[in-house]
VOGU-3710 file (C-alpha; in Angstrom, 3 decimals, decimal comma):
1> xxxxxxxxxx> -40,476/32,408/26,525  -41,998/29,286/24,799  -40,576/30,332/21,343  -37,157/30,371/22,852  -37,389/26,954/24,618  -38,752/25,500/21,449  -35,546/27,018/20,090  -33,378/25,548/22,243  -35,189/21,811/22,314  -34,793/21,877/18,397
11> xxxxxxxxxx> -30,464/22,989/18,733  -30,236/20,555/20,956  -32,030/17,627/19,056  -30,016/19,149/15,998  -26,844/18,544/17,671  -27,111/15,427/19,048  -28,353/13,881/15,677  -25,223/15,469/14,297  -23,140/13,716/16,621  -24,586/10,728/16,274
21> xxxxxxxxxx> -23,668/11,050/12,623  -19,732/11,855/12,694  -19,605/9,301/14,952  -18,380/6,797/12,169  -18,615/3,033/12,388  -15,006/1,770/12,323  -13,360/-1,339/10,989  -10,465/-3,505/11,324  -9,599/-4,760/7,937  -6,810/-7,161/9,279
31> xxxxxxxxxx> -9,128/-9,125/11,258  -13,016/-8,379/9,473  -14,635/-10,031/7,451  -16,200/-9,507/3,846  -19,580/-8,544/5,366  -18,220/-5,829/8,077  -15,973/-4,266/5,664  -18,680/-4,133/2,836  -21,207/-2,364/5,831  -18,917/-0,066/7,159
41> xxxxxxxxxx> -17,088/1,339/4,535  -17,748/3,705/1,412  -17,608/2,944/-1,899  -16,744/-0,468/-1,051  -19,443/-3,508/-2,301  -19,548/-7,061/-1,800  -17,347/-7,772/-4,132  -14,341/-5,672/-3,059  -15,067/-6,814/0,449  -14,222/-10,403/-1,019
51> xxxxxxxxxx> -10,957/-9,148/-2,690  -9,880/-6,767/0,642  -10,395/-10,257/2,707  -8,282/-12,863/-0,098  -5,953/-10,389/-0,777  -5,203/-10,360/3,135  -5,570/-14,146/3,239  -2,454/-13,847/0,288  -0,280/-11,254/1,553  -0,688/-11,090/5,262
61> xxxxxxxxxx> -1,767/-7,903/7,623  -2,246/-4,694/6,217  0,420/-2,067/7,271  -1,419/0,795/6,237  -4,382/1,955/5,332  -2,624/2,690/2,297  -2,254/-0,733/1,127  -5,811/-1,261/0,053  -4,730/0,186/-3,227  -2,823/-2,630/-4,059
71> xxxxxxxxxx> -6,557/-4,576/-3,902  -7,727/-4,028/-7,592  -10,241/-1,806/-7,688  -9,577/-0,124/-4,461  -8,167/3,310/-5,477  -6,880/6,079/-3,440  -9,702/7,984/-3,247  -11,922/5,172/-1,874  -9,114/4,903/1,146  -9,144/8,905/1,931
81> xxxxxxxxxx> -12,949/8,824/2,095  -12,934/6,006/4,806  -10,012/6,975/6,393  -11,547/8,128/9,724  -13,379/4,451/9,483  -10,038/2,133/8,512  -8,256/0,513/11,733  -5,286/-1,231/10,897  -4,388/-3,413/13,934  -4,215/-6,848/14,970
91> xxxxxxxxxx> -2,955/-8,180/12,059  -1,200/-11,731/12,182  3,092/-11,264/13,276  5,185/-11,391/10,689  7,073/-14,876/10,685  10,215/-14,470/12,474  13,052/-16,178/11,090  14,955/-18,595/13,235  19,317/-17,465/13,851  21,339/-19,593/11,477
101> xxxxxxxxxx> 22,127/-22,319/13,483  26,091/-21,563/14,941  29,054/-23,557/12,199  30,657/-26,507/14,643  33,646/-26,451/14,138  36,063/-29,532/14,774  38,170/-28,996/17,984  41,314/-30,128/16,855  43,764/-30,698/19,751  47,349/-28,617/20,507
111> x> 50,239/-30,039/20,089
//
């Protein structure tokens, strides 16, 4: 009886230190900053972090998670092995363009 309860304290300790680890930090990378991103996600230093962050500050919001390629040395592979960690959200509007302002035309009266 003690061999199987000592069985069943070390599954359950097992388990819940595996849960613990899937349970993956996550990160925003339209509104983090150099240090989260560098903590949180794989394969991805200091410096990167600096070039995810200006390249934002450049070209605006991420759409996709996708889109970290275009950040030089950010390759594909990099982005499928944080994918469960990327959030993309939260990212600044895009600028909405104002209606072009209506022609006046001159009211020229009937004869």
């Amino acid at each position: 009886m003690n061999k199987f309860i000592a069985l069943l304290q070390t599954l359950a300790l097992s388990l819940l230190m595996a849960g613990s680890a899937l349970a993956a930090e996550k990160v925003n990378i339209n509104t983090a900053d150099a240090a989260t991103i560098d903590r949180v996600l794989l394969n991805i230093g200091p410096s990167k972090a600096e070039a995810i962050v200006a390249y934002r500050k450049a070209n605006g919001a991420f759409k996709s998670a996708e889109q970290l390629t275009l950040v030089k040395g950010v390759g594909l592979k990099t982005v499928e092995k944080n994918r469960d960690r990327i959030v993309v959200a939260g990212g600044a509007p895009a600028v909405a363009r104002k209606p072009a302002a209506a022609v006046a035309r001159p009211v020229v009266p009937k004869r």
